[in-house]
Structure formats: C-alpha cells, structure tokens
CHARMM-style PDB file with segment names, atoms N, HN, CA, C and O in Angstrom:
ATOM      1  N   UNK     1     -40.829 -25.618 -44.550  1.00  0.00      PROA
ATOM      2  CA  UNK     1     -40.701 -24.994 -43.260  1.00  0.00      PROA
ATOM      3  C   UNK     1     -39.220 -24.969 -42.870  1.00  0.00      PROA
ATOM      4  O   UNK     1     -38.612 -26.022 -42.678  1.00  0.00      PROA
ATOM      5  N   UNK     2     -38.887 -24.278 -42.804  1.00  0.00      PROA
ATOM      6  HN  UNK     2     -39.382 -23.423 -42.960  1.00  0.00      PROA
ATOM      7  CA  UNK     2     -37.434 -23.958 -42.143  1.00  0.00      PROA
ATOM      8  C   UNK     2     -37.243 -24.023 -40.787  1.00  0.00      PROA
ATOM      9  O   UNK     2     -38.071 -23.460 -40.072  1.00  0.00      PROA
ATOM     10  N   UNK     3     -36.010 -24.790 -40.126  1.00  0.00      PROA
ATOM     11  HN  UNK     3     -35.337 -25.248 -40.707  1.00  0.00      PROA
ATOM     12  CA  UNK     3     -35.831 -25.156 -38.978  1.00  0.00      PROA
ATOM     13  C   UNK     3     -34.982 -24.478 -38.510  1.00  0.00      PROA
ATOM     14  O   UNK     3     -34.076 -24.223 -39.303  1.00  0.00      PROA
ATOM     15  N   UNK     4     -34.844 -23.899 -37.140  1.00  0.00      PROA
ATOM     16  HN  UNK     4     -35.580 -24.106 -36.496  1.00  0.00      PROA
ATOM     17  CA  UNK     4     -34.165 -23.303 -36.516  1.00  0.00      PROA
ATOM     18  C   UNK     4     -32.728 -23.608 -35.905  1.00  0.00      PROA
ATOM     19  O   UNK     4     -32.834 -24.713 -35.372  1.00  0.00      PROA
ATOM     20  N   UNK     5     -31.890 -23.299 -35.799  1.00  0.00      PROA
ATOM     21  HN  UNK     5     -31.804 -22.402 -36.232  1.00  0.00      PROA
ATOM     22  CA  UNK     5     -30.624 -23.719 -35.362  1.00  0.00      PROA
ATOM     23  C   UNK     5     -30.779 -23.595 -33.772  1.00  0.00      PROA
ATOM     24  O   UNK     5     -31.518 -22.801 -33.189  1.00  0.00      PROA
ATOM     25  N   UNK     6     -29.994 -24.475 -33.234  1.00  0.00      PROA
ATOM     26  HN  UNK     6     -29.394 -25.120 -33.707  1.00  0.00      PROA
ATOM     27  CA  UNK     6     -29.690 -24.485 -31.995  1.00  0.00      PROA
ATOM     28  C   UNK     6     -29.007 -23.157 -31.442  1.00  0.00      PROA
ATOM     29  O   UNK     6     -27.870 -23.530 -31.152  1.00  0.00      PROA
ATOM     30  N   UNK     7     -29.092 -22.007 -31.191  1.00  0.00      PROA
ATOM     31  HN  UNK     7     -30.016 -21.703 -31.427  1.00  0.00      PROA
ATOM     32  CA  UNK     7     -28.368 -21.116 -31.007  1.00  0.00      PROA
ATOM     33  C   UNK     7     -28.270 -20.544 -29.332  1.00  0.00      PROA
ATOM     34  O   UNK     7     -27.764 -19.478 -28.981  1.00  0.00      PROA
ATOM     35  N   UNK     8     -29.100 -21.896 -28.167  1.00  0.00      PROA
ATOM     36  HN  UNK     8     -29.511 -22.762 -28.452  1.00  0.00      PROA
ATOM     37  CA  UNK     8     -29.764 -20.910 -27.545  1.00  0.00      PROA
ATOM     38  C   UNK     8     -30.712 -19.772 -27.191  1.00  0.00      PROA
ATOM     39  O   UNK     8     -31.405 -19.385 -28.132  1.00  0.00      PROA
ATOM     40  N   UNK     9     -30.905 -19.062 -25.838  1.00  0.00      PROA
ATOM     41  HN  UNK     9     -30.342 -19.376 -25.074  1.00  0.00      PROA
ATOM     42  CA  UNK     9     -31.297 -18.176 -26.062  1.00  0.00      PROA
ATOM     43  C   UNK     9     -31.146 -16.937 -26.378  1.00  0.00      PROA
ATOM     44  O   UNK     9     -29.981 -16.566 -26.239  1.00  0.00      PROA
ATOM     45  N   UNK    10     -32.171 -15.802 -26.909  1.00  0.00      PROA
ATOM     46  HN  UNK    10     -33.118 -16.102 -27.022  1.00  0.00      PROA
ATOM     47  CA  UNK    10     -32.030 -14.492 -27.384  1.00  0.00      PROA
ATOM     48  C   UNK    10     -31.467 -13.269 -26.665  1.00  0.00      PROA
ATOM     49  O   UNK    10     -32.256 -12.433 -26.224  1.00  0.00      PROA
ATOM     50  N   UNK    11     -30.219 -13.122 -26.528  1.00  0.00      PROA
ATOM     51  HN  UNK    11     -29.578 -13.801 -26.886  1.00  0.00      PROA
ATOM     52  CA  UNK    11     -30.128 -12.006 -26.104  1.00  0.00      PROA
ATOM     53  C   UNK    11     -30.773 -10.681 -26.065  1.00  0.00      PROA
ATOM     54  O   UNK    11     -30.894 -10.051 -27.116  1.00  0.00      PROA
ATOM     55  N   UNK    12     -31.290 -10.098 -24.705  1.00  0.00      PROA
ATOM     56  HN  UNK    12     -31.192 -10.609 -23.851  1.00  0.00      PROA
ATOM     57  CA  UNK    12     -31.985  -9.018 -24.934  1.00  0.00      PROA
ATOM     58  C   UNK    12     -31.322  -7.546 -24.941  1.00  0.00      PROA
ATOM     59  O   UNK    12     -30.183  -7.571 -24.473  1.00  0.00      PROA
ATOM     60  N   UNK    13     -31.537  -6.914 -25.146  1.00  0.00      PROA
ATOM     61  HN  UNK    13     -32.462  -6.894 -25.526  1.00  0.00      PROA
ATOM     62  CA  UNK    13     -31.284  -5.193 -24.902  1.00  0.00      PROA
ATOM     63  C   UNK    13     -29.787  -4.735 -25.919  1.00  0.00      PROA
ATOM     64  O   UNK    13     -28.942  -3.870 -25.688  1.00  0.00      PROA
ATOM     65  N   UNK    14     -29.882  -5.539 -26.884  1.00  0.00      PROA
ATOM     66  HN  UNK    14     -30.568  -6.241 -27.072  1.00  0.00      PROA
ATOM     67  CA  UNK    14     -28.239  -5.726 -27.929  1.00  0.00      PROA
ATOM     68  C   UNK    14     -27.150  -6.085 -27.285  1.00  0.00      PROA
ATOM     69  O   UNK    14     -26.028  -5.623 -27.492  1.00  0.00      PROA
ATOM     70  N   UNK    15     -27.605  -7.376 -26.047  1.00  0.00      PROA
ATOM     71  HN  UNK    15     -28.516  -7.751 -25.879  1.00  0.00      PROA
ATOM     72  CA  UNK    15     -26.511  -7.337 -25.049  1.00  0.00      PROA
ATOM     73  C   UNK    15     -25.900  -8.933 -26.206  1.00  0.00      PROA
ATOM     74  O   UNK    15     -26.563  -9.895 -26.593  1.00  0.00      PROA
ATOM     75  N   UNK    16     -24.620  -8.634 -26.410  1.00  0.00      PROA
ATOM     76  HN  UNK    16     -24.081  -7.853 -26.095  1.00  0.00      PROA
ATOM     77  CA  UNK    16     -23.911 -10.342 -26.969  1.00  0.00      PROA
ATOM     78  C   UNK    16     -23.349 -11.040 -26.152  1.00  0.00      PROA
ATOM     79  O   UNK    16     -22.617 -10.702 -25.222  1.00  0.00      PROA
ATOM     80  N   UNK    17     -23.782 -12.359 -26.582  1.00  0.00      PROA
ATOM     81  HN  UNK    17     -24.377 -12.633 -27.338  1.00  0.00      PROA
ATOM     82  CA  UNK    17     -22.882 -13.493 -25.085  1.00  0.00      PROA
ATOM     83  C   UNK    17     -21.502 -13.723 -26.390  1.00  0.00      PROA
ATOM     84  O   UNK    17     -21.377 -13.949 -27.593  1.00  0.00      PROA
ATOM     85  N   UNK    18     -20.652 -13.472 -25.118  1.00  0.00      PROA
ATOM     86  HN  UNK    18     -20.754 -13.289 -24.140  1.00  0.00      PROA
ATOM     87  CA  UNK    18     -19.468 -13.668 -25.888  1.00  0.00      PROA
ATOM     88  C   UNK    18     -18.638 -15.131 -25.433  1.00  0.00      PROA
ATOM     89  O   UNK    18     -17.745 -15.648 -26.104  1.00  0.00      PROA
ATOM     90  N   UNK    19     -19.012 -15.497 -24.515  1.00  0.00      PROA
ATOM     91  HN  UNK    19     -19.738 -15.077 -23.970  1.00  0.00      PROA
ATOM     92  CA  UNK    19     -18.563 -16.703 -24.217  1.00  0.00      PROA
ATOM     93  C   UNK    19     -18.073 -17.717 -24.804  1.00  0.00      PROA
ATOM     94  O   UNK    19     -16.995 -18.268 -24.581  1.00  0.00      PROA
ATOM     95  N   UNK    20     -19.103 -18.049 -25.790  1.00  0.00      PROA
ATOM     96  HN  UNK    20     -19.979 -17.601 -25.971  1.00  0.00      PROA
ATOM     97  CA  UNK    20     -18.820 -18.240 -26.778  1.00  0.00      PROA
ATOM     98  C   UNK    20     -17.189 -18.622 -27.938  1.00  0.00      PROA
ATOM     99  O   UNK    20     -16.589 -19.580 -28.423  1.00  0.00      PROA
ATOM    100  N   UNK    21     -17.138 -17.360 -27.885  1.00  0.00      PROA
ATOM    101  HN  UNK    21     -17.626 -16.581 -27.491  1.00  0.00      PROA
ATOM    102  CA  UNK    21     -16.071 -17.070 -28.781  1.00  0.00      PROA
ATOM    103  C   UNK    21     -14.835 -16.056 -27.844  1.00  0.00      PROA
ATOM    104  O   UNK    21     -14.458 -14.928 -28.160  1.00  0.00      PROA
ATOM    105  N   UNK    22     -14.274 -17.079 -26.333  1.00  0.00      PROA
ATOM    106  HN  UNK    22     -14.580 -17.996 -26.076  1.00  0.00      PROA
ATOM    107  CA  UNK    22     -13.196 -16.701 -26.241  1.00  0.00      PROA
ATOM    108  C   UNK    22     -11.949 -17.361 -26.937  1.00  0.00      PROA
ATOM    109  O   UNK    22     -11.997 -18.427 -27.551  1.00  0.00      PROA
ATOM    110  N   UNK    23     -10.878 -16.624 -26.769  1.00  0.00      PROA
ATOM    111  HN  UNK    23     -10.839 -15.758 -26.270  1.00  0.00      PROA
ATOM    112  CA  UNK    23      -9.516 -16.819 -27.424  1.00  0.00      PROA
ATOM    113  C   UNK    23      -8.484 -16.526 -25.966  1.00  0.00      PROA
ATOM    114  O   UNK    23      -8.633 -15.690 -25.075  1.00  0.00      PROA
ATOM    115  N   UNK    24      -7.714 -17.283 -26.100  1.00  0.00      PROA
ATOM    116  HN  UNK    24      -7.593 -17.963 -26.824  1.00  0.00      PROA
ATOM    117  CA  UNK    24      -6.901 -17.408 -25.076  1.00  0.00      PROA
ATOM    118  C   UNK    24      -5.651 -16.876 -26.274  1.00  0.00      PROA
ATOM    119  O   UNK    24      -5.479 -17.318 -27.410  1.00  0.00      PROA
ATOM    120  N   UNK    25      -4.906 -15.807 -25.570  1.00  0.00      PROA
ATOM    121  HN  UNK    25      -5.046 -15.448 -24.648  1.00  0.00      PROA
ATOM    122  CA  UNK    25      -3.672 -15.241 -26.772  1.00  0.00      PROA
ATOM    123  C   UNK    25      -2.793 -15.279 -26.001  1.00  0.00      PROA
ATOM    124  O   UNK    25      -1.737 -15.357 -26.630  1.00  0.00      PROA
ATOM    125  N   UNK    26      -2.591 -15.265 -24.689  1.00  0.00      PROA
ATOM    126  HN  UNK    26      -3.449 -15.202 -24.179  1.00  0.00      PROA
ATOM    127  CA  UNK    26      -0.989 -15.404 -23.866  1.00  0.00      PROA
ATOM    128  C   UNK    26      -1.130 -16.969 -23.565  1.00  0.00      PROA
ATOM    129  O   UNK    26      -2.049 -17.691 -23.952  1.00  0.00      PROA
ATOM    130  N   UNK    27       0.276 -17.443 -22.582  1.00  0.00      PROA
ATOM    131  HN  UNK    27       1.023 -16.856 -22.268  1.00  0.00      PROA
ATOM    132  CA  UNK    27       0.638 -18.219 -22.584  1.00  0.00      PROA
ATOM    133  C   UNK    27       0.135 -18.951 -21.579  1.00  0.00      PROA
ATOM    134  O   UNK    27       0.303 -18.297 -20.549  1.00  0.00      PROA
ATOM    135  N   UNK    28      -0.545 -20.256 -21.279  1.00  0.00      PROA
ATOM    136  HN  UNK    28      -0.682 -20.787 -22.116  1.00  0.00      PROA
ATOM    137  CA  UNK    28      -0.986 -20.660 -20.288  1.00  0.00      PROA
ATOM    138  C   UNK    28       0.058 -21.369 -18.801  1.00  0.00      PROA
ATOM    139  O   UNK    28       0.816 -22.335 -18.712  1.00  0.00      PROA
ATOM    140  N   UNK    29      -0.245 -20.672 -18.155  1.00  0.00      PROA
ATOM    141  HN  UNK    29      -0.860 -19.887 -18.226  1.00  0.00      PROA
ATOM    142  CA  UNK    29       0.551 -20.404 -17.010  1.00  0.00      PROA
ATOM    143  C   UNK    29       0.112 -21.672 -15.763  1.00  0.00      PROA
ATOM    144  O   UNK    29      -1.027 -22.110 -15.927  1.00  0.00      PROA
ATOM    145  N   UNK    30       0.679 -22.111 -14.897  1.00  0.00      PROA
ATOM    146  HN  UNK    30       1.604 -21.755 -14.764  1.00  0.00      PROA
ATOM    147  CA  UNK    30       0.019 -22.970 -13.877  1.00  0.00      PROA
ATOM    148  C   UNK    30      -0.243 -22.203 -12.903  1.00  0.00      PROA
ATOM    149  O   UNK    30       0.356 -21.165 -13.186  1.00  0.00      PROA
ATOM    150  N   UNK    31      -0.907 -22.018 -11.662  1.00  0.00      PROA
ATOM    151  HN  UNK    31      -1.394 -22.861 -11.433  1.00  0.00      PROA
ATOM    152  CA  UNK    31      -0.959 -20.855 -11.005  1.00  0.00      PROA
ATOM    153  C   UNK    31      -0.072 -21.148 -10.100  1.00  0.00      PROA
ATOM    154  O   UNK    31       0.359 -20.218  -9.419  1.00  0.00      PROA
ATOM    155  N   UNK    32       0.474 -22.654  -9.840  1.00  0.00      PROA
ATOM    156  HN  UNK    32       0.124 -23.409 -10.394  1.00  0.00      PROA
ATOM    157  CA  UNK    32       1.663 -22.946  -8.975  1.00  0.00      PROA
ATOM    158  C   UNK    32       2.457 -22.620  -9.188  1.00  0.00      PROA
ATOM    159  O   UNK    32       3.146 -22.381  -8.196  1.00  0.00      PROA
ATOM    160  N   UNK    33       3.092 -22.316 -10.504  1.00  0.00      PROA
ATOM    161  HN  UNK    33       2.533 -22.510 -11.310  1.00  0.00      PROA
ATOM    162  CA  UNK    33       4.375 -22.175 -11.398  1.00  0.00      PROA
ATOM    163  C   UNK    33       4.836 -20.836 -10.868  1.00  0.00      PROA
ATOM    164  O   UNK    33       5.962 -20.587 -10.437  1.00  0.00      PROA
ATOM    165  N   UNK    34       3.372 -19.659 -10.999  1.00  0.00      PROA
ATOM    166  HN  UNK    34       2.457 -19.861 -11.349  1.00  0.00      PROA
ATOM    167  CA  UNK    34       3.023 -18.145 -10.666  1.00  0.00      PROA
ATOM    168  C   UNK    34       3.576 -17.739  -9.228  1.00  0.00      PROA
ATOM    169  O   UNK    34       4.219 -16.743  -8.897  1.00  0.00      PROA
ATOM    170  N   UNK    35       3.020 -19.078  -8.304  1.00  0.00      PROA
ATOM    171  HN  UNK    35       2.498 -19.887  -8.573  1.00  0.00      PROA
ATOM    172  CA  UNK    35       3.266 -18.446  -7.036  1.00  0.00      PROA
ATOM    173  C   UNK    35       4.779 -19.011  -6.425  1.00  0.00      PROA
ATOM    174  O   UNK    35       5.376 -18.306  -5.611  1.00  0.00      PROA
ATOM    175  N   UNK    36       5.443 -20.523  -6.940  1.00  0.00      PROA
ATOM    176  HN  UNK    36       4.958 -21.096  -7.601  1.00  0.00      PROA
ATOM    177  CA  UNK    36       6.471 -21.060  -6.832  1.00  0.00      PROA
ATOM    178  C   UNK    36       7.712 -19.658  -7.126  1.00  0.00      PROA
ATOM    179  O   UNK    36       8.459 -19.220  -6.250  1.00  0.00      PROA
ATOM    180  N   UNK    37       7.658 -19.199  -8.469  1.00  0.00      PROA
ATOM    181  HN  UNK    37       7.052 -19.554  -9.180  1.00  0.00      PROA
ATOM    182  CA  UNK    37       8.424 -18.133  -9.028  1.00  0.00      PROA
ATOM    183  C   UNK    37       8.522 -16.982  -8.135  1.00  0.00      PROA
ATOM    184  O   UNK    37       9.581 -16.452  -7.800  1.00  0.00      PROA
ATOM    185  N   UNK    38       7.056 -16.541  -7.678  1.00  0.00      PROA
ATOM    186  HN  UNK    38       6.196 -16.972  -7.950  1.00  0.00      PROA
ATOM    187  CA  UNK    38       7.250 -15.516  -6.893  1.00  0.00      PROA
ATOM    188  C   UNK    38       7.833 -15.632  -5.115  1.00  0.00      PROA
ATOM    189  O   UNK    38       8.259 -14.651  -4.506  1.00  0.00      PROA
ATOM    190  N   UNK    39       7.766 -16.529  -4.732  1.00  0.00      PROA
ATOM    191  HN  UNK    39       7.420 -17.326  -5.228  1.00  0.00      PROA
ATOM    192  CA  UNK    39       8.487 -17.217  -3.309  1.00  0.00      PROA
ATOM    193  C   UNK    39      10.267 -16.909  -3.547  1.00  0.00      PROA
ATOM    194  O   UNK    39      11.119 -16.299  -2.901  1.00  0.00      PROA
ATOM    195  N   UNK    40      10.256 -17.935  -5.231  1.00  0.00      PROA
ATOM    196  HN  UNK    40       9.564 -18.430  -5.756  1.00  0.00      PROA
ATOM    197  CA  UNK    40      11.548 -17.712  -5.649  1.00  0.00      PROA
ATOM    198  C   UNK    40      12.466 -16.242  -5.488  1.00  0.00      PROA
ATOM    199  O   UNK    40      13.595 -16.138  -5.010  1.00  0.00      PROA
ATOM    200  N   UNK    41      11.730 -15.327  -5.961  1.00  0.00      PROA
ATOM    201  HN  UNK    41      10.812 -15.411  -6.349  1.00  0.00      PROA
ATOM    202  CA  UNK    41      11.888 -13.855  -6.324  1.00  0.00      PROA
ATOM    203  C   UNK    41      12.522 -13.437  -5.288  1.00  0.00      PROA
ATOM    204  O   UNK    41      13.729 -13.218  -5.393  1.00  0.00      PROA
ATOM    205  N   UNK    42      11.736 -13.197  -3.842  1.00  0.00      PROA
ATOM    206  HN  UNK    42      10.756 -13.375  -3.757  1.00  0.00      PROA
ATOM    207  CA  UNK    42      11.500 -13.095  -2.862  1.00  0.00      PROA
ATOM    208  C   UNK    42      12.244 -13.625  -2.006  1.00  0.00      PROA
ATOM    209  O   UNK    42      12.468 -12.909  -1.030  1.00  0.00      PROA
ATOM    210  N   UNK    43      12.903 -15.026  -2.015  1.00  0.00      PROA
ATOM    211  HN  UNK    43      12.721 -15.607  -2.808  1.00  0.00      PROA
ATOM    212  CA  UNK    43      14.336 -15.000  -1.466  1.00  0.00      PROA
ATOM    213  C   UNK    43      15.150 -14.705  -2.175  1.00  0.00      PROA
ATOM    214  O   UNK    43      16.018 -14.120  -1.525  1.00  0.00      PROA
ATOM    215  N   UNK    44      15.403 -14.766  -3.194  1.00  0.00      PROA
ATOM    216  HN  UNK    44      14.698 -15.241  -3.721  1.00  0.00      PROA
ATOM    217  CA  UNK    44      17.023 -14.035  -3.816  1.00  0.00      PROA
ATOM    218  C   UNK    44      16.824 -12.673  -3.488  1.00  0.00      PROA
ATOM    219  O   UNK    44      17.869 -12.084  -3.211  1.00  0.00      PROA
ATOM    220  N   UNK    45      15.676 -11.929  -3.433  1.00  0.00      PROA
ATOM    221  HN  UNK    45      14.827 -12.407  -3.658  1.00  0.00      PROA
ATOM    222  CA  UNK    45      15.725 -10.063  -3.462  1.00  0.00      PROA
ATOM    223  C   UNK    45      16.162 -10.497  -1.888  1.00  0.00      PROA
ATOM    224  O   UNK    45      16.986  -9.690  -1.458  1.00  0.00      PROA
ATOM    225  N   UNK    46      15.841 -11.521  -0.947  1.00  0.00      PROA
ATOM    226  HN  UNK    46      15.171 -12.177  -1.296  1.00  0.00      PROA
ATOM    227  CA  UNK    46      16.828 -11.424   0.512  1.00  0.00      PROA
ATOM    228  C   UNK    46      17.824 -11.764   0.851  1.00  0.00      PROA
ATOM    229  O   UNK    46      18.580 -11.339   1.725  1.00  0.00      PROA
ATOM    230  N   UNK    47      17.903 -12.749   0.014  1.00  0.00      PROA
ATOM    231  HN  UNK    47      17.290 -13.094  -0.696  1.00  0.00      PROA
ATOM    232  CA  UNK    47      19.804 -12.803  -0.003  1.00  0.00      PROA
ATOM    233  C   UNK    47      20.448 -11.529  -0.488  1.00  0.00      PROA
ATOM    234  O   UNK    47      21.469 -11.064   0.019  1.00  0.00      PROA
ATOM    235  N   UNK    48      20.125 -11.260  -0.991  1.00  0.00      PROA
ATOM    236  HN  UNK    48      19.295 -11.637  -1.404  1.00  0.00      PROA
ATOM    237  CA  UNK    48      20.986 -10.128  -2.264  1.00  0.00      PROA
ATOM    238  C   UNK    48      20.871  -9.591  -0.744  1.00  0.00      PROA
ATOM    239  O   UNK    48      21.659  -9.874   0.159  1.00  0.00      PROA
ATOM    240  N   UNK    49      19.722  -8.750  -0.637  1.00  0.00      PROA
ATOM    241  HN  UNK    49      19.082  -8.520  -1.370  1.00  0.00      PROA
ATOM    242  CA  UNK    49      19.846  -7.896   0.671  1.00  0.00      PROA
ATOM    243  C   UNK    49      20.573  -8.258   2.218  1.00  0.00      PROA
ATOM    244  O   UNK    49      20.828  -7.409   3.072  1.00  0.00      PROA
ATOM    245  N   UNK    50      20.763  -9.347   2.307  1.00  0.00      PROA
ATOM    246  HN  UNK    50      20.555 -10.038   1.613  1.00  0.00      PROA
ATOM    247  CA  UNK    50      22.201  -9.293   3.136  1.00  0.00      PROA
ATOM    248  C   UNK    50      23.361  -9.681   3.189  1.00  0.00      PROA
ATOM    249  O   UNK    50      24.101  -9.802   4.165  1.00  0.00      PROA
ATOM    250  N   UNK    51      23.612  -9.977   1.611  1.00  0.00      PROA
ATOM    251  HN  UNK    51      23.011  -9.878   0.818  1.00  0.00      PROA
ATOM    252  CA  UNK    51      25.133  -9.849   1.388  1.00  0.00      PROA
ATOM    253  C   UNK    51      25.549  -9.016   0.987  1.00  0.00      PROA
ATOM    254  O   UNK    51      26.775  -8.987   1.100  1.00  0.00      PROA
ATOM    255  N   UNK    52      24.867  -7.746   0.237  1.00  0.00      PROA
ATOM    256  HN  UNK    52      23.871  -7.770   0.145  1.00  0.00      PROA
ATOM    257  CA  UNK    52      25.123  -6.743  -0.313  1.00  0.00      PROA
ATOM    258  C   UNK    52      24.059  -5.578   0.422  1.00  0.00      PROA
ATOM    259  O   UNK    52      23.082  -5.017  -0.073  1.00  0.00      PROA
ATOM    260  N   UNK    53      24.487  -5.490   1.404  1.00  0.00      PROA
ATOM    261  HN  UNK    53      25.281  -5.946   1.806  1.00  0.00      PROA
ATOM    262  CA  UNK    53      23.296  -4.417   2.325  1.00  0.00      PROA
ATOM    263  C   UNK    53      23.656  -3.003   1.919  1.00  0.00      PROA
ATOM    264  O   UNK    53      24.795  -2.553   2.044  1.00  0.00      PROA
ATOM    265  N   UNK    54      22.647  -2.332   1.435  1.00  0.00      PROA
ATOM    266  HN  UNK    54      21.721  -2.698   1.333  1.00  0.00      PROA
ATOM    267  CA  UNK    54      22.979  -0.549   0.695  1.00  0.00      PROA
ATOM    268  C   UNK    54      23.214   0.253   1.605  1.00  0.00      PROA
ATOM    269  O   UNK    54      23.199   1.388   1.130  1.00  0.00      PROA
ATOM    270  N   UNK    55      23.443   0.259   2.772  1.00  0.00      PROA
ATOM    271  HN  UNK    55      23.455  -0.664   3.159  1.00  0.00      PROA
ATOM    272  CA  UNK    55      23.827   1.324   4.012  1.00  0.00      PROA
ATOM    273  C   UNK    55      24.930   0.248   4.829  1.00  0.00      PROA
ATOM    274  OT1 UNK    55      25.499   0.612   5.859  1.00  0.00      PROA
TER     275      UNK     55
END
C-alpha cells in the first residue's frame, strides 16, 4: 500500500498555491530605513530650496 505524502490540501479549478515556493530576489529593506531616508530626502530637497531659490 502506498502512503501518501503530506502535501496538504488539493487545489481546485488548476488553481496552484504558490506560497509555498516564494523567493525573495531584491534586497531586504527595514521599513524604518525606507521612511528615515525619505524624511532625509525631503529636507535636503528644502534646504537646497532656500539657499538656492530658482526665481
């Protein structure tokens, strides 16, 4: 008798769980790092803008 593998359940309608088999291919980021940087951004683009004002 042959035994079944643990595979879970059967996906229906040819739908695949991919869950499974993700891959992470970029670089893992902190989301503090994300929003710290962008604060950053955001005052230098205002400094710049009033020491060097274009009009």
């Amino acid at each position: 008798m042959a035994e079944k593998k643990n595979e879970g359940f059967q996906s229906g309608a040819g739908l695949i769980r991919y869950f499974e088999e993700e891959e992470i291919n970029g670089p893992a980021l902190d989301p503090k790092l994300v929003i710290y940087l962008g604060i950053m951004v955001a005052v230098i683009v205002e400094l710049i803008s009033k020491f060097w004002p274009i009009t």
